[in-house]
N, C-alpha and C positions, 0 to 999 in steps of 0.2 A: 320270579323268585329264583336266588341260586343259591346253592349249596358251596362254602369256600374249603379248600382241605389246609390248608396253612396259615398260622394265625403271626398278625404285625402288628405291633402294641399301635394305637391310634395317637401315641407320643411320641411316635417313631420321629426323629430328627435329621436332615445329613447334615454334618459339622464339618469346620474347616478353618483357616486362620480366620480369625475374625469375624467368623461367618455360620448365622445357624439359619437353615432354611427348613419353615414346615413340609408337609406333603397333601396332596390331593387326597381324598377319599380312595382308599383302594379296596377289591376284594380281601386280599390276605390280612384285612383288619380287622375279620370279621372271624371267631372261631372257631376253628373246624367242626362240621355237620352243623352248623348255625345258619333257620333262612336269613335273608338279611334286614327283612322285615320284620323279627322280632328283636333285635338286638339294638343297644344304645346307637352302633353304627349308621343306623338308619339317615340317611341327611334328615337334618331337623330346618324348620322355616327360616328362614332370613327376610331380613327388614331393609328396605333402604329408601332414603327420602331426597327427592330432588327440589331445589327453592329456582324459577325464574324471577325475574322483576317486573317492575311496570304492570302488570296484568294480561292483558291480552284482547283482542277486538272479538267481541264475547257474541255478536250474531254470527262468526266466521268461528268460534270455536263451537257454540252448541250446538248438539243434535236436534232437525226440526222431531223426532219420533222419542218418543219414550218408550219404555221397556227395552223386553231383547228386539234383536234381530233390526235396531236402530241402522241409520245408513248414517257414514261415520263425516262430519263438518270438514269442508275444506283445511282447517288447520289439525284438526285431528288427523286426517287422513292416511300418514304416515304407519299409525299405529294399526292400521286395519288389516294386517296379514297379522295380528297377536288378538284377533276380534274375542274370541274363546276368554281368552283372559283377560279383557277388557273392562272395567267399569268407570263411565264417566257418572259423576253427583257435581248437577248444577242447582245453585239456588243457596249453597249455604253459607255462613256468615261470618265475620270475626267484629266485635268489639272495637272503640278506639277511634279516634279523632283520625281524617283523612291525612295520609302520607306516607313518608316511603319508608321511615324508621318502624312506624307503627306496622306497617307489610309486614315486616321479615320476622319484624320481631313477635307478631301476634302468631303467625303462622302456624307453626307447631306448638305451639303454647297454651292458645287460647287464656290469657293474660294480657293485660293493658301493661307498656312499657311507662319507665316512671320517667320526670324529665328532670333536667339539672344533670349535680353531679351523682346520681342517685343508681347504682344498678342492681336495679329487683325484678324478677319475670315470674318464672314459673318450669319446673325440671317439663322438659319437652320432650315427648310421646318418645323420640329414638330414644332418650335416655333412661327412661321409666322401664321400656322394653332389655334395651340395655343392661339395665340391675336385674332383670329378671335370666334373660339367655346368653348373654357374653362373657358369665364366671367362666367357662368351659373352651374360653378362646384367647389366641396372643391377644388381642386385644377386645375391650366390650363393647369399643365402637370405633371407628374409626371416621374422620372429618376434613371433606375436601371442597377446594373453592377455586377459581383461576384469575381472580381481582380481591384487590383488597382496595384500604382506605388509607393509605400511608400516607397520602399528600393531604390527608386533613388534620387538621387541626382544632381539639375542643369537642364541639357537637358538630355533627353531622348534618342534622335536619331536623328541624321543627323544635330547637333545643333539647334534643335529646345526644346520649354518646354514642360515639361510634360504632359500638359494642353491641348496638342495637340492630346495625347495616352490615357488620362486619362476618356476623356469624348467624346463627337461626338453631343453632343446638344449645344447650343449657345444661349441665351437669344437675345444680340445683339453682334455688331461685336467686343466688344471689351470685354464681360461677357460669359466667358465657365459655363455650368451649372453644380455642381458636381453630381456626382451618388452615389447612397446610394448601400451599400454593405450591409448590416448590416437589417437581414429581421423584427428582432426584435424593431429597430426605426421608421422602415416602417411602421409594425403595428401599432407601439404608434401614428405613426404619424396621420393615417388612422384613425383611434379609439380613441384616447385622451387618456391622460396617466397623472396622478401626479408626474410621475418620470421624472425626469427633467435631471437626471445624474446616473452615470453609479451605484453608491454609491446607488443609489435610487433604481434603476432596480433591481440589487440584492436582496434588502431588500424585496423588491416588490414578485420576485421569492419566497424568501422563506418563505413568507406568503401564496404563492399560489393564492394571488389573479386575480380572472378573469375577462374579459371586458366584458364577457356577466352576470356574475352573478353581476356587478354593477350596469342593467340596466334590473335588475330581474320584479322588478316593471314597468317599462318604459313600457319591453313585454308584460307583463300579460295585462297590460291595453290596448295594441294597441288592442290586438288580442280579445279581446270579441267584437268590432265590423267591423271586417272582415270576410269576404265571406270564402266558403271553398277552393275555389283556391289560393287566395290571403295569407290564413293562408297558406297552405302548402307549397307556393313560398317565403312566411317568415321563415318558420321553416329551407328550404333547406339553405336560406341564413346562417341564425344561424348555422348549422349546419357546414359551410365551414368556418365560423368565430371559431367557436368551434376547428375545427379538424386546422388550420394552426396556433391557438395558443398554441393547444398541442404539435404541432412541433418545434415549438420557444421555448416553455418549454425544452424538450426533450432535442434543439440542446446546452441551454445553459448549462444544466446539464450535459451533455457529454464534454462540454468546461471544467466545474468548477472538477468534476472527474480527468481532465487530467491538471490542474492549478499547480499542485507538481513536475510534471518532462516537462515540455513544459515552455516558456514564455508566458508573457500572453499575448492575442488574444480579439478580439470586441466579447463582449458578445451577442449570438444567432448566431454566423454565423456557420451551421453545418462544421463539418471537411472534411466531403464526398461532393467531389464538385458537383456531380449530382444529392444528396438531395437539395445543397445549391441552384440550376437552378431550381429544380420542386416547391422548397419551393418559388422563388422568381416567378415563374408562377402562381403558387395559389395567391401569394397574386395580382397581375395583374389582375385577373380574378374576383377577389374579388372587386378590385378598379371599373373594368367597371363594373362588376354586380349590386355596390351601386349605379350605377351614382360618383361617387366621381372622375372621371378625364373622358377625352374621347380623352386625348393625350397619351400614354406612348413612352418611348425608351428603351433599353434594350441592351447592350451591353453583351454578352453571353461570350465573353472571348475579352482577351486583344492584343493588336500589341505586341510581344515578348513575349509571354505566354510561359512557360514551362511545363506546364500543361501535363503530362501523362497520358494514357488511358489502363493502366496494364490489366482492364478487357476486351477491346477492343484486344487485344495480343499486343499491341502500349507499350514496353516499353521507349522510345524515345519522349523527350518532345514537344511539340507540334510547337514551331518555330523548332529547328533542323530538322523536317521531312517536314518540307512545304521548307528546301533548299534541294528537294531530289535529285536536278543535274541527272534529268530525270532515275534514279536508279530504276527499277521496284520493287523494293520490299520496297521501297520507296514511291516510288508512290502509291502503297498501302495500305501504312499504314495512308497517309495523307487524300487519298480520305473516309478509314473507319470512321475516325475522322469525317468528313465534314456533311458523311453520318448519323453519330453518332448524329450531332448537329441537323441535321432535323428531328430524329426519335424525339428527347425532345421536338422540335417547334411544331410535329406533334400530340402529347401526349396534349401540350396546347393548339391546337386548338380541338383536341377532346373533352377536357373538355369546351371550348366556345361555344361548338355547346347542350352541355348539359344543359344550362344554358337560360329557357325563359324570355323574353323581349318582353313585347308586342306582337304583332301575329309573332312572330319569334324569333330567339337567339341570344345572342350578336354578336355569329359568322355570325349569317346574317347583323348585322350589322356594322362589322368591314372591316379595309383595313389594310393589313399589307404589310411592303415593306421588306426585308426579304434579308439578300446580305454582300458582304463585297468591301471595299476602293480597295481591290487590286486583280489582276488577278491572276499573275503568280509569285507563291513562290522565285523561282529564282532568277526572274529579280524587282521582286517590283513595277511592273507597271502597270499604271490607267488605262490600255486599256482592251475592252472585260468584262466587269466589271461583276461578277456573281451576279445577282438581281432575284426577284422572286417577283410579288405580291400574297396577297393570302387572301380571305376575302368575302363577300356578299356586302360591302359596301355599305347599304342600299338600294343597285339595282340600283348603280349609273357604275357600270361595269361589263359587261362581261366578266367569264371566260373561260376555254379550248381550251388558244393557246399559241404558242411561237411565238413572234414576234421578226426578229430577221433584226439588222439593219448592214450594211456596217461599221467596221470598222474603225475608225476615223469620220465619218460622223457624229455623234450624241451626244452629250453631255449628262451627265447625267442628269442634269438639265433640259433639257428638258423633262422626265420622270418626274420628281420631279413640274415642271410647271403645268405638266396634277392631280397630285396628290393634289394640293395645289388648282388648281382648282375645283375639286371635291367636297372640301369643304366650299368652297363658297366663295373661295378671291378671288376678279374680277382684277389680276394683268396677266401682256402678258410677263412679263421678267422677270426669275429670274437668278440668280447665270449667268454661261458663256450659258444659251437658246440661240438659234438660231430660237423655236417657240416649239409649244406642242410637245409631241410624242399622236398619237393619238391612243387608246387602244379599 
């Protein structure tokens, strides 16, 4: 607990042409003689959901141990320096005819998608939570993806729409929410921007102008009366705004270099897809670091990805090897993949945990559910479902265990009830619940 002697509105903004950037949690937000664990100040819990595809090779993700003190699966593995706030829930379930629409879309839902031209779900756990904690933020959720479905046409799979693969968040049951690809709108979005179009962006690049030298003035002036801690938890901010705009820079120029022999492509999206994942983690980190969201989703690849992993030794794209018709070498290459995705999740939570917020880090303050729509590559189906949570959730849960249910017994909704819980929606049913899962 500290004591702050000077007080900074928590709307405090630094403005500039074009440009408004929030601020990180600081001391002097908090009113003077105020601990700061009695005041709204307080970081409050943040939510954020990750979607893989295809499922996973589920004797190489489960723990052989239940309870605590489990020893963590070869594809888990990554995760086991965050053991503490660990919970893997194996066994639970989703609804729905096998495939890859029915995956994404059942996911957060727990609702059967409709097929035709028909689109009806169900408002999905991040948005529900959403209406309840993101009145009090630039935005109440925030939705990121790094593949879309652009070259399809019609339905997607199993005649259902696109809409179903496209996205895994839901406003209401009848509004998919889209996901932005593209880290360089993100940012504009984040930060404010006079470019308005893509015509604009350009022009924008090659003038070189920047979001922190817009708001050169804004800084100079915050910071003469801020404390030395408060300065230096400013500067780090700037500094992560700084270094993920020089990335944006970077990935567009390497777009417009390759503009002569290529078609053209959304400007900022790096070429290398596991820049494209770390760039869109920085900026996620960036989002909760301002306060500006305390929702995120994140959909890290798509249902039918082709997506190859040449440096992983994977030259086989990444739906082809999750049908690996139990082929060991096969099976192999899917579970590297899997393993692959949790070293990157793992990399973003290391930098959460870097990142102070009040007498602890955002990573103590977050809860992430971490998982994908479907189990078994093969067969396409919602049973055994591979989930993880992982987070300090402001000490609303304990971690280091595997809770691991029967079966068909359990719905995933019921996970998704206790989640929803957590952050303070006093609801007993959601989606197909039968009652909490208690963690």
């Amino acid at each position: 607990m500290f004591i702050t002697k000077k007080h900074l509105s928590r709307r405090t903004f630094l403005r500039g042409a074009g440009v408004t950037l929030t601020l990180p949690f600081l001391e002097a937000m908090v009113p003077a003689q105020t601990p700061l664990v009695r005041t709204a100040a307080n970081p409050n819990a943040k939510f954020g959901f990750i979607y893989v595809p295809m499922g996973s090779i589920m004797k190489q993700w489960t723990p052989e141990q239940e309870g605590a003190g489990f020893e963590f699966s070869p594809i888990l593995k990554p995760l086991e320096p965050f053991r503490n706030n660990v919970i893997v829930v194996t066994g639970l379930h989703n609804s729905g005819e096998p495939g890859h629409s029915v995956s994404s879309a059942t996911f957060l839902s727990g609702a059967i998608p409709h097929k035709g031209n028909v689109l009806k779900l169900n408002t999905t756990v991040d948005q529900v939570i959403a209406q309840k904690i993101g009145r009090d933020t630039t935005f109440p959720s925030m939705e990121f993806a790094t593949e879309d479905h652009s070259s399809h046409l019609g339905s997607c799979a199993g005649d259902y729409l696109c809409s179903y693969m496209s996205t895994f968040t839901w406003r209401t049951p009848t509004q998919p929410l889209p996901m932005e690809l593209n880290p360089r709108i993100v940012f504009e979005r984040m930060f404010g921007s006079d470019a308005a179009t893509n015509e604009e962006r350009t022009l924008q690049l090659n003038q070189n102008t920047s979001i922190l030298d817009a708001v050169t003035e804004s800084i100079k002036s915050l910071s003469k009366g801020l404390g030395q801690k408060d300065a230096a938890k400013l500067n780090e901010y700037l500094e992560n705004v700084r270094e993920i705009e020089r990335q944006i820079v970077q990935a567009e120029k390497q777009r417009a270099e390759h503009s002569l022999e290529a078609p053209e492509t959304p400007s900022g999206i790096p070429e290398d897809w596991v820049k494209h994942v770390k760039l869109m983690f920085d900026l996620q980190a960036l989002a909760f670091q301002g306060n500006m969201t305390r929702v995120q989703t994140f959909m890290l690849s798509r249902e039918l990805s082709t997506l190859s992993y040449p440096f992983l030794g994977v030259q086989d794209g990444h739906h082809p090897i999750s049908h690996n018709n139990n082929v060991p070498e096969q099976v192999a290459k899917k579970a590297k993949v899997d393993t692959f995705h949790l070293n990157l999740f793992s990399d973003y939570l290391r930098k959460l945990q870097s990142i102070q917020e009040g007498d602890g880090t955002v990573f103590d303050h977050v809860l992430y559910a971490y998982g994908s729509g479907m189990s078994n590559g093969n067969q396409h189906v919602h049973t055994n479902l591979p989930l993880v949570l992982v987070g300090g959730a402001a000490g609303a849960i304990r971690g280091n265990k595997h809770i691991k249910v029967k079966e068909g017994s359990t719905p995933a909704s019921n996970l998704w009830l206790t989640v929803i819980n957590t952050a303070g929606v006093n609801i007993n049913k959601y989606g197909e619940s039968t009652g909490r899962l208690e963690l």
